[in-house]
C-alpha positions, 0 to 999 in steps of 0.5 A: 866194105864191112858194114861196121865201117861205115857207121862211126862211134857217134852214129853207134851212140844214137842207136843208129844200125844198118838195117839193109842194102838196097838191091836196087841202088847195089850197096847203098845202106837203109839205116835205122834207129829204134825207139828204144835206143831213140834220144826224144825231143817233145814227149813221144816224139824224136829230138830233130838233132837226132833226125839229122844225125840219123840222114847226116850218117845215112849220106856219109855210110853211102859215099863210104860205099861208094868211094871204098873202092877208091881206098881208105885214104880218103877222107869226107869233109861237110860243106854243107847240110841243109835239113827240111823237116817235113812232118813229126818223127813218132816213136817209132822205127826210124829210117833212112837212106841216101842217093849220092846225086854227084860224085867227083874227085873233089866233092860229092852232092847227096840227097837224104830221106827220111821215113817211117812207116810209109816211105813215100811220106818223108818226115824229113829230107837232107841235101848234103855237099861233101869235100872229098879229101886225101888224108895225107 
């Protein structure tokens, strides 16, 4: 799947890009946003609902990774999305990545994390349950 289907026109708006593949997890993308193109809740740091758009994109660009193979007349819905803030997002390069923990017919279940310059120490993390849907 081309890397330009998997982010939408929201995402492309926040300034979220892919950054790279992980080798390790086959083709599932690390996103990132720059803090020039970052939306800035108090002075110097990011907004949170930019942080939870950044992880909300990051486990949708994974599930369309891994369902591509499927075709495209699938379509995801939210069931839920639960975020921890952990620690304070800096302006500073931003990034996240997914792990699809289950991938049914009907639904999937993935976990988010969120780093910046240390990846063992997440600003934030995400558990999302998505509805997988025919879009007929």
């Amino acid at each position: 799947m081309p890397d330009s289907d998997l982010l939408t026109a929201y995402a492309r708006s926040l300034g979220i890009r892919i950054h790279e593949h992980d080798a390790e997890a086959d083709t599932t993308p690390i996103l990132v946003v720059d803090p020039e193109q970052a939306i800035e809740g108090r002075p110097g740091h990011f907004h949170g609902g930019a942080i939870s758009g950044l992880m909300e994109t990051a486990g949708y660009a994974a599930l369309r990774s891994a369902l591509s193979e499927r075709g495209p007349g699938l379509k995801l819905k939210p069931i839920n999305i639960t975020v921890q803030f952990l620690a304070a997002a800096k302006m500073d390069p931003l990034f996240a990545q997914a792990r699809i923990t289950k991938l049914g017919r009907r639904n999937a279940n993935v976990a988010v994390e969120c780093w910046q310059d240390d990846r063992s120490r997440p600003r934030a993390t995400a558990v999302m349950n998505v509805l997988v849907a025919d879009r007929g």
